[in-house]
N, CA, C and O atoms as a GROMACS GRO file, in nm:
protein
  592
    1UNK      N    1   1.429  -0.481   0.064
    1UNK     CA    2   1.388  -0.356   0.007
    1UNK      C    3   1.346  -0.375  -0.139
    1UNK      O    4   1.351  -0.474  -0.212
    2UNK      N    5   1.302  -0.250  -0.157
    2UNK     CA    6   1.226  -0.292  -0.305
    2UNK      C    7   1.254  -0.215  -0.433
    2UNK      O    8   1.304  -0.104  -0.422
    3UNK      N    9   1.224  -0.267  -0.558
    3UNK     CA   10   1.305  -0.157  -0.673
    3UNK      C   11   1.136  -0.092  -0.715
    3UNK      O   12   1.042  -0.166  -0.742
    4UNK      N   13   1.126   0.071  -0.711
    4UNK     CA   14   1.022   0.133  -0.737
    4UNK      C   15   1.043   0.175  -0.836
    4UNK      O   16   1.158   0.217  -0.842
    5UNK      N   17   0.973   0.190  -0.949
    5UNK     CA   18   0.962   0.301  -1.070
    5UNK      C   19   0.870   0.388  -0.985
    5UNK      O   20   0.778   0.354  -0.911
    6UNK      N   21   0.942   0.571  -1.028
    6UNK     CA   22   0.837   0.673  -0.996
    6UNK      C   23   0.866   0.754  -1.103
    6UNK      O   24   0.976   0.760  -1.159
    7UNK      N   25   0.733   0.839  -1.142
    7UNK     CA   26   0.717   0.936  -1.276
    7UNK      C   27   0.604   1.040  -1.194
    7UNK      O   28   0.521   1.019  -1.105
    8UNK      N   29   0.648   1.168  -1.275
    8UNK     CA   30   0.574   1.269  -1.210
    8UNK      C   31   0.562   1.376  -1.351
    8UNK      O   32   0.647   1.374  -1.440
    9UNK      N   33   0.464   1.449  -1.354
    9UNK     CA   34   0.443   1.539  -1.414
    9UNK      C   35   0.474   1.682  -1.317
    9UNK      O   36   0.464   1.685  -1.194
   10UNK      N   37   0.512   1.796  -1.402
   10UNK     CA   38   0.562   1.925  -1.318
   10UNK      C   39   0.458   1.910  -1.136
   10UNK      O   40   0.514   1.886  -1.029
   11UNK      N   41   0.368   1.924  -1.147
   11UNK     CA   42   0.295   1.927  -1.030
   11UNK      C   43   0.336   1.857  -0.981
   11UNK      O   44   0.319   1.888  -0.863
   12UNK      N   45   0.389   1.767  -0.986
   12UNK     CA   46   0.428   1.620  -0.883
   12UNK      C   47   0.576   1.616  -0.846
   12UNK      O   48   0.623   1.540  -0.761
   13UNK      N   49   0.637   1.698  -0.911
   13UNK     CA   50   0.774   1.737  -0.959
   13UNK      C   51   0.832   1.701  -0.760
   13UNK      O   52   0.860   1.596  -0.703
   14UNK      N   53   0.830   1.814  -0.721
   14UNK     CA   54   0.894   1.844  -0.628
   14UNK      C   55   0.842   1.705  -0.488
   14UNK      O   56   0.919   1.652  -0.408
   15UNK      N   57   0.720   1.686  -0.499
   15UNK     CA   58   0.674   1.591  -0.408
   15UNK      C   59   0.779   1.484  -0.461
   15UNK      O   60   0.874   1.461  -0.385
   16UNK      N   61   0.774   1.428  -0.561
   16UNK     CA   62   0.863   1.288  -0.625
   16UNK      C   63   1.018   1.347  -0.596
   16UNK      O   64   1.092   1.257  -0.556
   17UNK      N   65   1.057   1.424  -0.602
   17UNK     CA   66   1.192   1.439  -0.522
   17UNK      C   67   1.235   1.418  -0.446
   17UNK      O   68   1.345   1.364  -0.436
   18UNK      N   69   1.149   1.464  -0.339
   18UNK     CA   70   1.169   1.381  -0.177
   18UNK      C   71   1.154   1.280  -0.177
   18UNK      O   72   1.251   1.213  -0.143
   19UNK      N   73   0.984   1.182  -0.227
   19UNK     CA   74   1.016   1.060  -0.196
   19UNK      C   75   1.121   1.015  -0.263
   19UNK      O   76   1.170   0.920  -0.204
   20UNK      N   77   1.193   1.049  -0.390
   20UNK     CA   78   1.325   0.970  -0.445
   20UNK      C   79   1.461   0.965  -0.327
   20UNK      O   80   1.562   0.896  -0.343
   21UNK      N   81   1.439   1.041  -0.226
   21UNK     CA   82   1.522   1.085  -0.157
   21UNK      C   83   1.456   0.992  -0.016
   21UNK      O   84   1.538   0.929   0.050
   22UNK      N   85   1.354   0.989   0.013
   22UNK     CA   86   1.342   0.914   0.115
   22UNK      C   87   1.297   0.780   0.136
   22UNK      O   88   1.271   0.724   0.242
   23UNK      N   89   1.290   0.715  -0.046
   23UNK     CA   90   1.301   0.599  -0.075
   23UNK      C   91   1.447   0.544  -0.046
   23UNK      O   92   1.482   0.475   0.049
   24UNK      N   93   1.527   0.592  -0.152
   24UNK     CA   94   1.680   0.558  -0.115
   24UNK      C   95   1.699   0.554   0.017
   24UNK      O   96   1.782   0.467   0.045
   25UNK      N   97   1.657   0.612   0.109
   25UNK     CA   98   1.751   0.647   0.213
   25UNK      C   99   1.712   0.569   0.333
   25UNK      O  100   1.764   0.556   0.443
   26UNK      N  101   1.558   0.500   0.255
   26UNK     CA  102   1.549   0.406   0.336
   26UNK      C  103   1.546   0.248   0.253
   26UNK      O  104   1.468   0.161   0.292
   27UNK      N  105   1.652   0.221   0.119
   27UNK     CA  106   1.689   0.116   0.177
   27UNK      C  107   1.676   0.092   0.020
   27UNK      O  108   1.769   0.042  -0.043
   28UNK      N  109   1.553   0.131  -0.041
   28UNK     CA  110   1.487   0.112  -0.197
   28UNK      C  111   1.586   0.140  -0.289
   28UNK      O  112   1.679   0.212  -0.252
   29UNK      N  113   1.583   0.104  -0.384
   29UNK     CA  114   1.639   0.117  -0.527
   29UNK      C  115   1.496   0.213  -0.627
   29UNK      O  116   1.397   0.168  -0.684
   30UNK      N  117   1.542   0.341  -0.613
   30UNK     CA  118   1.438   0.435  -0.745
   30UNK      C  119   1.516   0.411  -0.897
   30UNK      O  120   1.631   0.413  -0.943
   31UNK      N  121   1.341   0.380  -0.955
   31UNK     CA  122   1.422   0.417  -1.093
   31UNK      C  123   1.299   0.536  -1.113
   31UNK      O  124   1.176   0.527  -1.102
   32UNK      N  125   1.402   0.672  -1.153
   32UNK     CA  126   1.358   0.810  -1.189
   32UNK      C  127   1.294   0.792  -1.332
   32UNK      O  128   1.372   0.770  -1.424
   33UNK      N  129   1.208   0.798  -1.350
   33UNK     CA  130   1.137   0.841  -1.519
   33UNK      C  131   1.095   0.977  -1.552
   33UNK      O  132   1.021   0.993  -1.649
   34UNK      N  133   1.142   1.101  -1.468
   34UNK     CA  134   1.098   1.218  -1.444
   34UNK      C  135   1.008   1.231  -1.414
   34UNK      O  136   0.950   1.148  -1.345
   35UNK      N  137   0.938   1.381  -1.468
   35UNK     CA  138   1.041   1.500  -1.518
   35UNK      C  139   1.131   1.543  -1.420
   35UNK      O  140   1.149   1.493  -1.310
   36UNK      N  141   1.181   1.633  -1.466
   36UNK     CA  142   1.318   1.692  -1.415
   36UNK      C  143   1.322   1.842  -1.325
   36UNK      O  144   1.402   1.880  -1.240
   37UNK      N  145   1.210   1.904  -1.379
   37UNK     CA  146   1.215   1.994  -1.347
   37UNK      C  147   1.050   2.014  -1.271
   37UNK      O  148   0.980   1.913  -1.257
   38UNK      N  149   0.989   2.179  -1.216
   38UNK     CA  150   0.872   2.201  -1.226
   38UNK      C  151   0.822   2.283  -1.358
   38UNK      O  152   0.711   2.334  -1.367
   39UNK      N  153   0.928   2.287  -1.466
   39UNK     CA  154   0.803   2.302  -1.586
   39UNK      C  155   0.730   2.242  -1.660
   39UNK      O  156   0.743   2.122  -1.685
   40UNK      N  157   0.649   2.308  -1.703
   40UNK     CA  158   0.499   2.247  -1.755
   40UNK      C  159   0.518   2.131  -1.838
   40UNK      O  160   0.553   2.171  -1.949
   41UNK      N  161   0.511   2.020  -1.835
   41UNK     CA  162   0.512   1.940  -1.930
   41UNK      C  163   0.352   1.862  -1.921
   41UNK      O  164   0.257   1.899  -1.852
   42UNK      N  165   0.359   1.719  -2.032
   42UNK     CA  166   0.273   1.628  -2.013
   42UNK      C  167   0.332   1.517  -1.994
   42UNK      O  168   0.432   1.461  -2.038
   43UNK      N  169   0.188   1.479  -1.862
   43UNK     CA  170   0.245   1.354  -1.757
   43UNK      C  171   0.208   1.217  -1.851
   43UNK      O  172   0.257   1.115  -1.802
   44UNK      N  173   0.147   1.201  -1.952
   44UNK     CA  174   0.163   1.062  -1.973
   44UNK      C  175   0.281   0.950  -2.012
   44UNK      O  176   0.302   0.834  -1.975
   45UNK      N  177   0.336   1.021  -2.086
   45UNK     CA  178   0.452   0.959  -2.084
   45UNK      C  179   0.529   0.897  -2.005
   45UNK      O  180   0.579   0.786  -2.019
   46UNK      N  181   0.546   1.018  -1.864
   46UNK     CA  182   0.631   0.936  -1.749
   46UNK      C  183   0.561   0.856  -1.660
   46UNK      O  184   0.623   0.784  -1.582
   47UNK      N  185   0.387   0.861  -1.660
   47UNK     CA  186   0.383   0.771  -1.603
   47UNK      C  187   0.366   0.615  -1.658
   47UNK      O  188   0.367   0.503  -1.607
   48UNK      N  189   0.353   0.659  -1.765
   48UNK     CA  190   0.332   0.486  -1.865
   48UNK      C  191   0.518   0.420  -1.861
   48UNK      O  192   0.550   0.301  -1.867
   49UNK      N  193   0.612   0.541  -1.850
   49UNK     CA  194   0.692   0.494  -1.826
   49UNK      C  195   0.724   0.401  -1.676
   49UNK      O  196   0.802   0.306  -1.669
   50UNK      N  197   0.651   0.452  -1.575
   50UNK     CA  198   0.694   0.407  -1.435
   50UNK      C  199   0.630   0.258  -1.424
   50UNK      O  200   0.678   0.155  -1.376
   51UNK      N  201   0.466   0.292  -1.504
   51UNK     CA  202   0.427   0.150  -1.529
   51UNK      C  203   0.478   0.028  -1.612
   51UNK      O  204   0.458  -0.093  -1.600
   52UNK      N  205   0.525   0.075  -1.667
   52UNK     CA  206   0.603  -0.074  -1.810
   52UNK      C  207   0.718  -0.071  -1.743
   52UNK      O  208   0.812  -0.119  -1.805
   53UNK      N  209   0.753  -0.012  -1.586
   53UNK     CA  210   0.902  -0.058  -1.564
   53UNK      C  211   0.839  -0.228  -1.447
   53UNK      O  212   0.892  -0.338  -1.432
   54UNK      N  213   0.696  -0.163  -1.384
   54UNK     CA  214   0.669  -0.250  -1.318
   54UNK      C  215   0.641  -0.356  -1.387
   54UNK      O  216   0.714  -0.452  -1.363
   55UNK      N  217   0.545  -0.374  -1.479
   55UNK     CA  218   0.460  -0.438  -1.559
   55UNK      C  219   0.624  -0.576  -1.670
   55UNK      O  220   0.594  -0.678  -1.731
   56UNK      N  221   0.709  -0.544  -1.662
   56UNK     CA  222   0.817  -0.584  -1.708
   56UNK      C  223   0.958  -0.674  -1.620
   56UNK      O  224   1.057  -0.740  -1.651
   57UNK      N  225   0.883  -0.619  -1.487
   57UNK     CA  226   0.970  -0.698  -1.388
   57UNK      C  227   1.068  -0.594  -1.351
   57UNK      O  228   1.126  -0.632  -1.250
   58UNK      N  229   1.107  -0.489  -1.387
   58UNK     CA  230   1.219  -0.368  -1.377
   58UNK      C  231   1.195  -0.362  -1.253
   58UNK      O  232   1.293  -0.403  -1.191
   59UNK      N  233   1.133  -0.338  -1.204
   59UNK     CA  234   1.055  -0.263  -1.057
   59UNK      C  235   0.989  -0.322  -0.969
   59UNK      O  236   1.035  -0.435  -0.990
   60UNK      N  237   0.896  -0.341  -0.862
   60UNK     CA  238   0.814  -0.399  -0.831
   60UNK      C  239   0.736  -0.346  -0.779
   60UNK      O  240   0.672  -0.422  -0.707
   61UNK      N  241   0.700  -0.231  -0.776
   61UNK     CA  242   0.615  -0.122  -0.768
   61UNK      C  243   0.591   0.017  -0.857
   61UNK      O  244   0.701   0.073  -0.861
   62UNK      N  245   0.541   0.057  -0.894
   62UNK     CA  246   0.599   0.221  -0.957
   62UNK      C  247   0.494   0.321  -0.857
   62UNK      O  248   0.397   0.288  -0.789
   63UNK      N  249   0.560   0.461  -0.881
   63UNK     CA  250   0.460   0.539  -0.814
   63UNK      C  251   0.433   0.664  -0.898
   63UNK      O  252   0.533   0.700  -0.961
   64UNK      N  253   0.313   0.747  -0.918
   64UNK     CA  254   0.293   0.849  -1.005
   64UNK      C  255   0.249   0.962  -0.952
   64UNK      O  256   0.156   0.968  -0.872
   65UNK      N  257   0.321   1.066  -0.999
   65UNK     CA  258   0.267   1.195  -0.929
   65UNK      C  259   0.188   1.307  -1.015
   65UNK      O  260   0.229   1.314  -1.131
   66UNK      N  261   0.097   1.385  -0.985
   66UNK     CA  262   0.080   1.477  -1.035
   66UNK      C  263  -0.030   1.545  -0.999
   66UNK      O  264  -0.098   1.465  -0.934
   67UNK      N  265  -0.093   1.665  -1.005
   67UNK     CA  266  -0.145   1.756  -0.897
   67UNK      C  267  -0.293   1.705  -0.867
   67UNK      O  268  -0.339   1.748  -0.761
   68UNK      N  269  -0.366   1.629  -0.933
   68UNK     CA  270  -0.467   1.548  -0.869
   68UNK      C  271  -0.462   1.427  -0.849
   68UNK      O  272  -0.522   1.372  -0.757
   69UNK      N  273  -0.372   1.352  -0.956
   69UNK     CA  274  -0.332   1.207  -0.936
   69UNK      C  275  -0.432   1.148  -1.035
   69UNK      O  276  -0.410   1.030  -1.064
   70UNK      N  277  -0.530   1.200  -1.090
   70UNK     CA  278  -0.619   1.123  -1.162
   70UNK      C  279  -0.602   1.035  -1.317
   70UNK      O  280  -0.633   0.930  -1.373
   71UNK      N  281  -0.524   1.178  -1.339
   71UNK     CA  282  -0.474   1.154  -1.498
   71UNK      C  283  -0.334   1.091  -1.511
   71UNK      O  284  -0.313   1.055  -1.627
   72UNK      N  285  -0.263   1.076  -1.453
   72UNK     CA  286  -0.155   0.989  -1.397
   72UNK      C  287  -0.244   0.836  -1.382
   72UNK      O  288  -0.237   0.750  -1.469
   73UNK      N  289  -0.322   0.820  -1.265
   73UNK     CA  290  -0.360   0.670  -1.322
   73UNK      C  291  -0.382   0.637  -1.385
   73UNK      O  292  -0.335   0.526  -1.408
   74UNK      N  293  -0.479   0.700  -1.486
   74UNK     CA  294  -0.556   0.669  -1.601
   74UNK      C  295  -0.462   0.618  -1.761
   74UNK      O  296  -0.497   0.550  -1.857
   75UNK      N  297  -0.295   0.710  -1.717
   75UNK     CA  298  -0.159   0.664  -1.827
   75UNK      C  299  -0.116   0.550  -1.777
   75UNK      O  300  -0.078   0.460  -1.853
   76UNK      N  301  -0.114   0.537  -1.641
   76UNK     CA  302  -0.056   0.417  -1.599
   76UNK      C  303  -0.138   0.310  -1.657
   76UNK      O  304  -0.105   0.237  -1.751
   77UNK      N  305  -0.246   0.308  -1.591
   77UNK     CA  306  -0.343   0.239  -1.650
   77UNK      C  307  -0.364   0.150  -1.775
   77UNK      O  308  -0.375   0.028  -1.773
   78UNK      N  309  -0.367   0.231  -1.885
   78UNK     CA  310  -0.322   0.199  -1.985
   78UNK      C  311  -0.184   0.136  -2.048
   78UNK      O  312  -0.142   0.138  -2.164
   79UNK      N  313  -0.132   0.085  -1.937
   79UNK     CA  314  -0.015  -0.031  -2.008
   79UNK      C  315  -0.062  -0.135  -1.914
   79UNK      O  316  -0.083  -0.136  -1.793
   80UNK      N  317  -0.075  -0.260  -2.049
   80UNK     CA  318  -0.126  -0.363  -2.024
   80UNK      C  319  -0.071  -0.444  -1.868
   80UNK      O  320   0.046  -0.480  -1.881
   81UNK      N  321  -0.118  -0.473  -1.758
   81UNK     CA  322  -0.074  -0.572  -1.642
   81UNK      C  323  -0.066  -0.443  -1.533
   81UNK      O  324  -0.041  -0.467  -1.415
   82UNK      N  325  -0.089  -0.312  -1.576
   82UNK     CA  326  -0.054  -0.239  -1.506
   82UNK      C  327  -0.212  -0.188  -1.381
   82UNK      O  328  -0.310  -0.137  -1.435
   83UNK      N  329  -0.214  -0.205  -1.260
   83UNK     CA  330  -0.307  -0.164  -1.198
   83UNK      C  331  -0.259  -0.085  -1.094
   83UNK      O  332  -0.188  -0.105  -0.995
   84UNK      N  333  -0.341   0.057  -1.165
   84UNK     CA  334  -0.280   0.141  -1.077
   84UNK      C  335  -0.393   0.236  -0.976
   84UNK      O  336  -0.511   0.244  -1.013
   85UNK      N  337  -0.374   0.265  -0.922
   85UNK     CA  338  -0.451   0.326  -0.768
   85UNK      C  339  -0.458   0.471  -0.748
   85UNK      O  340  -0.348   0.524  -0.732
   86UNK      N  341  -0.559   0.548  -0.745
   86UNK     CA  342  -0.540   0.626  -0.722
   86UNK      C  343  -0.594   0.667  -0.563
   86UNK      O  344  -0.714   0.670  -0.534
   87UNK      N  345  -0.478   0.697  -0.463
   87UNK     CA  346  -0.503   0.690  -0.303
   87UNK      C  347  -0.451   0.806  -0.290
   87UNK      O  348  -0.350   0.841  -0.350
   88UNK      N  349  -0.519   0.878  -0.210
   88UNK     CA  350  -0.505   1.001  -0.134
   88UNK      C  351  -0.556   1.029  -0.016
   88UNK      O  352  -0.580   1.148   0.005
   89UNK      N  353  -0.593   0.903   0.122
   89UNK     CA  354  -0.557   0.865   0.168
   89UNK      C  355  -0.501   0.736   0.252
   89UNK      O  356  -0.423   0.668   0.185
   90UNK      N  357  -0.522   0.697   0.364
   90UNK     CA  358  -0.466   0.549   0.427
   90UNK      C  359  -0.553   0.472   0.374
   90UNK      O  360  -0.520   0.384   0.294
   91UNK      N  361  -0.675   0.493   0.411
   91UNK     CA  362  -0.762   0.343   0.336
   91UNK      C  363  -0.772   0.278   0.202
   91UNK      O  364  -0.790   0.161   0.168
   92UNK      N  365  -0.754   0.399   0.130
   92UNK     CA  366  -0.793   0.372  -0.026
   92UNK      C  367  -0.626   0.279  -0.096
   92UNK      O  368  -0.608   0.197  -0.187
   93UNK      N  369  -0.512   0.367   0.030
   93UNK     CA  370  -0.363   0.269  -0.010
   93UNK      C  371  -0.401   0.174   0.056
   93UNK      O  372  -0.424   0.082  -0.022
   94UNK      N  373  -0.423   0.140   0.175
   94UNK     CA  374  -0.443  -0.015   0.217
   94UNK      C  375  -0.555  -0.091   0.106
   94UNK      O  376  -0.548  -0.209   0.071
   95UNK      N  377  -0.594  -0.054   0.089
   95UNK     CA  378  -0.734  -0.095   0.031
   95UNK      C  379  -0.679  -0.166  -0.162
   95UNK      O  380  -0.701  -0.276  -0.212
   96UNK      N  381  -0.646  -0.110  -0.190
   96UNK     CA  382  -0.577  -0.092  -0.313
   96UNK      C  383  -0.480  -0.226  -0.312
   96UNK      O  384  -0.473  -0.304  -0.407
   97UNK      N  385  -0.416  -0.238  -0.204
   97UNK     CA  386  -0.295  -0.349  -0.227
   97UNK      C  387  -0.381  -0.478  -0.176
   97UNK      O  388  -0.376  -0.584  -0.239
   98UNK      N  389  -0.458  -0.463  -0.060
   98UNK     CA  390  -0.486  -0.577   0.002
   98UNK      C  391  -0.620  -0.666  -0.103
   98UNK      O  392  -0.632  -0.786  -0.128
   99UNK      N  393  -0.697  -0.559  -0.142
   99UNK     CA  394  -0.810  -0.656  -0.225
   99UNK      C  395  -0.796  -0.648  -0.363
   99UNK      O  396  -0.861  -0.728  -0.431
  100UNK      N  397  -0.699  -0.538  -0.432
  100UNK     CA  398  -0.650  -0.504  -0.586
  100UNK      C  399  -0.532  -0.559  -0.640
  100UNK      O  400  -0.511  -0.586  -0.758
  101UNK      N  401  -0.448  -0.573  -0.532
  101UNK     CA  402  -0.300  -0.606  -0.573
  101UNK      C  403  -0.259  -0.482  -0.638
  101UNK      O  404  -0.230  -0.496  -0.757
  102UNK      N  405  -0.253  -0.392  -0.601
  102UNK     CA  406  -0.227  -0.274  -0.689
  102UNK      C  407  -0.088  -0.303  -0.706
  102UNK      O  408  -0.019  -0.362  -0.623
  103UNK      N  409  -0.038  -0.246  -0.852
  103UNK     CA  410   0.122  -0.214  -0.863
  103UNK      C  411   0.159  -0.091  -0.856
  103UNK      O  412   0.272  -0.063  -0.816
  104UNK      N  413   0.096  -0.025  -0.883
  104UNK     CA  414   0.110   0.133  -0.934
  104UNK      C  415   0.037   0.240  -0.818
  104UNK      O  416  -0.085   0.254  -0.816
  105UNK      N  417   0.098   0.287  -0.756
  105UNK     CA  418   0.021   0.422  -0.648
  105UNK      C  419   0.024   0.554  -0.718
  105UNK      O  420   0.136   0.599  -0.741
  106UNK      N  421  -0.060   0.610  -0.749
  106UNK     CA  422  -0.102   0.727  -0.776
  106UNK      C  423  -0.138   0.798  -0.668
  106UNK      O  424  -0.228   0.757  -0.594
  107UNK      N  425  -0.072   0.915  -0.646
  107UNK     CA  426  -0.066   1.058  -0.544
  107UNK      C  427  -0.114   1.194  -0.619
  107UNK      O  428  -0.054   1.234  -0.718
  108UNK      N  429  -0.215   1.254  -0.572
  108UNK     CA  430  -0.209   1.450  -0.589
  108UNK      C  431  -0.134   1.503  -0.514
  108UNK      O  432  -0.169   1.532  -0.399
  109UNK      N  433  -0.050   1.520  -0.548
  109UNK     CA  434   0.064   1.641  -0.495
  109UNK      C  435  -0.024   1.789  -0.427
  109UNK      O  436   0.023   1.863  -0.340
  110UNK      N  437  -0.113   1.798  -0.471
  110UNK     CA  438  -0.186   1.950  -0.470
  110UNK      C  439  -0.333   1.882  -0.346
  110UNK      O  440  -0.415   1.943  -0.277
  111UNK      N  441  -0.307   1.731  -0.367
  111UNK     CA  442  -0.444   1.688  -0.268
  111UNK      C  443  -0.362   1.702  -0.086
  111UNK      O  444  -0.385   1.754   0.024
  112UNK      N  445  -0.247   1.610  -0.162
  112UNK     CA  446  -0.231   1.550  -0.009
  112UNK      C  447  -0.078   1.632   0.024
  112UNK      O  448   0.016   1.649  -0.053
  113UNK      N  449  -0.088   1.665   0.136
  113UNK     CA  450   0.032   1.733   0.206
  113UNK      C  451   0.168   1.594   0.212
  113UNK      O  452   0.168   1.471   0.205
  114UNK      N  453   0.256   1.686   0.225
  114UNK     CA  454   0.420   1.600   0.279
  114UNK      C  455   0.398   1.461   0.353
  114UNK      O  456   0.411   1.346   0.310
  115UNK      N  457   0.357   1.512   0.486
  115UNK     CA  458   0.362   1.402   0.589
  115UNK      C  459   0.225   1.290   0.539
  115UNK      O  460   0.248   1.174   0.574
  116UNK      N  461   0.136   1.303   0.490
  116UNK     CA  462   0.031   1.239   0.410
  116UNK      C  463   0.065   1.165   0.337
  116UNK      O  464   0.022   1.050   0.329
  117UNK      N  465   0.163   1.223   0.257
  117UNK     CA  466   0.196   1.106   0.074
  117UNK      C  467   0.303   1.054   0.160
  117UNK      O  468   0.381   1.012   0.074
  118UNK      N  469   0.358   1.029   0.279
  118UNK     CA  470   0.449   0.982   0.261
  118UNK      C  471   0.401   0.843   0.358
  118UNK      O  472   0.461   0.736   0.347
  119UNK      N  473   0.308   0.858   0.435
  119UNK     CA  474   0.247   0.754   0.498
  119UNK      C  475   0.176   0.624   0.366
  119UNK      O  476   0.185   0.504   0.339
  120UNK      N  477   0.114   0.739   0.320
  120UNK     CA  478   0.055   0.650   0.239
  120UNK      C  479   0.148   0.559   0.108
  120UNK      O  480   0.092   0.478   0.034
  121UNK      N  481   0.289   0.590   0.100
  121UNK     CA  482   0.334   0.510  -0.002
  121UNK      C  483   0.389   0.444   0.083
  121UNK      O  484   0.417   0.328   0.053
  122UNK      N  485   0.424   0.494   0.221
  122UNK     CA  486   0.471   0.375   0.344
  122UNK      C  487   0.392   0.240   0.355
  122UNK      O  488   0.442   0.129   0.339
  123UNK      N  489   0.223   0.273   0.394
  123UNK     CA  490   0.149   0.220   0.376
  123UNK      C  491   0.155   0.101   0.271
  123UNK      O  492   0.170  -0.020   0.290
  124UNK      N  493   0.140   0.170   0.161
  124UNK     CA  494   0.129   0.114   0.034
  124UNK      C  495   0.246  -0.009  -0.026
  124UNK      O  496   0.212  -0.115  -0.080
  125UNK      N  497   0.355   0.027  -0.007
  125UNK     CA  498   0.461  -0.060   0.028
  125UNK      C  499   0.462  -0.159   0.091
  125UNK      O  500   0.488  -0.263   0.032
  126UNK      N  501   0.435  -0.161   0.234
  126UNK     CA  502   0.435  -0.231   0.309
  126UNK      C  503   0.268  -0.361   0.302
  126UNK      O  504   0.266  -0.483   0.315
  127UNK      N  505   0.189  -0.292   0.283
  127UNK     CA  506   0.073  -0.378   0.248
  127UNK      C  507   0.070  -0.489   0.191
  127UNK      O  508   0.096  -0.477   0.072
  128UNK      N  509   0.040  -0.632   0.236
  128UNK     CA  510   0.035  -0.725   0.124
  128UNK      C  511  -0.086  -0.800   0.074
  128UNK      O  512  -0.180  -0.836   0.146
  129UNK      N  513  -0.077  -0.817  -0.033
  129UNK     CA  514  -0.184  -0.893  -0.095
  129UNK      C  515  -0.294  -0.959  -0.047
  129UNK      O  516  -0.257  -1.076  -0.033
  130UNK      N  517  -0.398  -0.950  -0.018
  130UNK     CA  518  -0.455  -1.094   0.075
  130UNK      C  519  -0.484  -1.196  -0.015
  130UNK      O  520  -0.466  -1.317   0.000
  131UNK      N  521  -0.512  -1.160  -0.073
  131UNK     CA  522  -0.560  -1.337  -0.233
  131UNK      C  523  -0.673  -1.362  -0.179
  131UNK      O  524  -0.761  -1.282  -0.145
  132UNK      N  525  -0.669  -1.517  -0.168
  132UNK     CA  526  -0.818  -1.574  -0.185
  132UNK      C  527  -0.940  -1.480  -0.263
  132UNK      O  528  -0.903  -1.410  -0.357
  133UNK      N  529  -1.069  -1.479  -0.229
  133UNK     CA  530  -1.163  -1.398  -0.300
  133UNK      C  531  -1.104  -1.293  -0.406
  133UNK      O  532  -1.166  -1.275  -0.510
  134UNK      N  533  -1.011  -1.240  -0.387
  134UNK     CA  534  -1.015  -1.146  -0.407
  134UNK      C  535  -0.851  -1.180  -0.550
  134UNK      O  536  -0.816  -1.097  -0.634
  135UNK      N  537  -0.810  -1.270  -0.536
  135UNK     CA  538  -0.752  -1.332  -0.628
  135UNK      C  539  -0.808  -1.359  -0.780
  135UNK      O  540  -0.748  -1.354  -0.888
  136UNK      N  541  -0.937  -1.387  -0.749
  136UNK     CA  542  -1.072  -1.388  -0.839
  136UNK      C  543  -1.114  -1.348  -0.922
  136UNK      O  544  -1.167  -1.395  -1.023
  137UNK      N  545  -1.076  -1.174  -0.856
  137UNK     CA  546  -1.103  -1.064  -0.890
  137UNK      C  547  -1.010  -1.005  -0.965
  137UNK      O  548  -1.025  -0.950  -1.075
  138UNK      N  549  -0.919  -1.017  -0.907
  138UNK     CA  550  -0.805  -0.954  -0.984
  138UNK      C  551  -0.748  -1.017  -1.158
  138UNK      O  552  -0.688  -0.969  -1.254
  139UNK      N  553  -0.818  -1.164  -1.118
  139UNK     CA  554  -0.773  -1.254  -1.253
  139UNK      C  555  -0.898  -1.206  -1.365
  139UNK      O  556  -0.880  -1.189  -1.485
  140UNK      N  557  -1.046  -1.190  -1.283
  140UNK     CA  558  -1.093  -1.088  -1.366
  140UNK      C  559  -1.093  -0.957  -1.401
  140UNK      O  560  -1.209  -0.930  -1.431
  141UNK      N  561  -1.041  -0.886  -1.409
  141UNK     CA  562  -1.012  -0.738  -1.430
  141UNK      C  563  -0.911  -0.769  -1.539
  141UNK      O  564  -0.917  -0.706  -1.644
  142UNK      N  565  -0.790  -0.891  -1.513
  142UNK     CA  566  -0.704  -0.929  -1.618
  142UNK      C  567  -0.731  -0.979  -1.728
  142UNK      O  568  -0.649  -0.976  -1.820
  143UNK      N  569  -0.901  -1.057  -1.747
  143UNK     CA  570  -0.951  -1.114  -1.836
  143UNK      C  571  -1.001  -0.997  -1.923
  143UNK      O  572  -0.986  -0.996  -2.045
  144UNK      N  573  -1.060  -0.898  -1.854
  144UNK     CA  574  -1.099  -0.812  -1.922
  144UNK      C  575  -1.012  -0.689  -1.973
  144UNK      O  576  -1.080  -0.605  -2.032
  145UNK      N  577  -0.877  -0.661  -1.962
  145UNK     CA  578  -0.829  -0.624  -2.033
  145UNK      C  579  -0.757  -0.727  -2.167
  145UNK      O  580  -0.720  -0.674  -2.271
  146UNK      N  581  -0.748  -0.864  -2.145
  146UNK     CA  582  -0.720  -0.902  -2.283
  146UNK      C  583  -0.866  -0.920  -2.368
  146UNK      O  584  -0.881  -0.973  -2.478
  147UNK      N  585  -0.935  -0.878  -2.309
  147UNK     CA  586  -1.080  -0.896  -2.411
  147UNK      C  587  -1.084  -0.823  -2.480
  147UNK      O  588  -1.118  -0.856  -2.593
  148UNK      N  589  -1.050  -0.668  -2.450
  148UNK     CA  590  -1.096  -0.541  -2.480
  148UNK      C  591  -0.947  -0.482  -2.499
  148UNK      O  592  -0.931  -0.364  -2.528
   0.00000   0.00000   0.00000
């Protein structure tokens, strides 16, 4: 089983509850970065937090919530080693781990229904890496964030 960082902004609030609940329960170690509640806050914080837990070895995945998922990747994003995904549905999570190595899954709470986000971080989890070509790729995307 695996140790996940997950962070959510209010919109994502209640979706990231359950999965905290149906991560544990199947087996995972969550580390919670909030929020806590469904009031209004701003999501960058927790998700740059979920990312620097991965990006640090804390975790070995993180996941981010919030009502489109866009702006959540885009915080994750922004901590260095961090590649994060934004999937809303099966292909784009398969897709994401197998040719990206993604660390980070980004969800819309407001896109994708219950039984949806939960396939897809199933998915996403379970997916592994393929390398070769695409190893390549990933070492460039890494070049170009220490360039820039």
């Amino acid at each position: 089983m695996a140790v996940i960082a997950i962070g959510s902004d209010h919109a994502g609030y209640e979706l990231k509850s359950h999965l905290v609940a149906r991560l544990g329960a199947a087996g995972h170690s969550v580390i919670d970065h909030g929020t806590d509640s469904t009031e209004s806050v701003d999501y960058p914080s927790f998700c740059a937090a979920a990312a620097r837990s991965v990006v640090s070895g804390e975790a070995e995945f993180g996941i981010v919530l919030g009502g489109s998922g866009q702006g959540e990747q885009l915080a994750a994003n922004k901590v260095r080693g961090a590649r994060a995904a934004l999937c809303n549905c099966l292909y784009t999570a398969r897709m994401a781990r197998e040719h990206n190595d993604a660390n980070v899954l980004s969800i819309g709470a407001r896109v994708v229904g219950l039984g949806l986000a939960e396939e897809i971080v199933d998915l996403f989890l379970s997916t592994p890496f393929e390398g070769g070509r695409h190893s390549r790729r990933v070492a460039q995307i890494s070049e170009l964030e220490e360039q820039f």
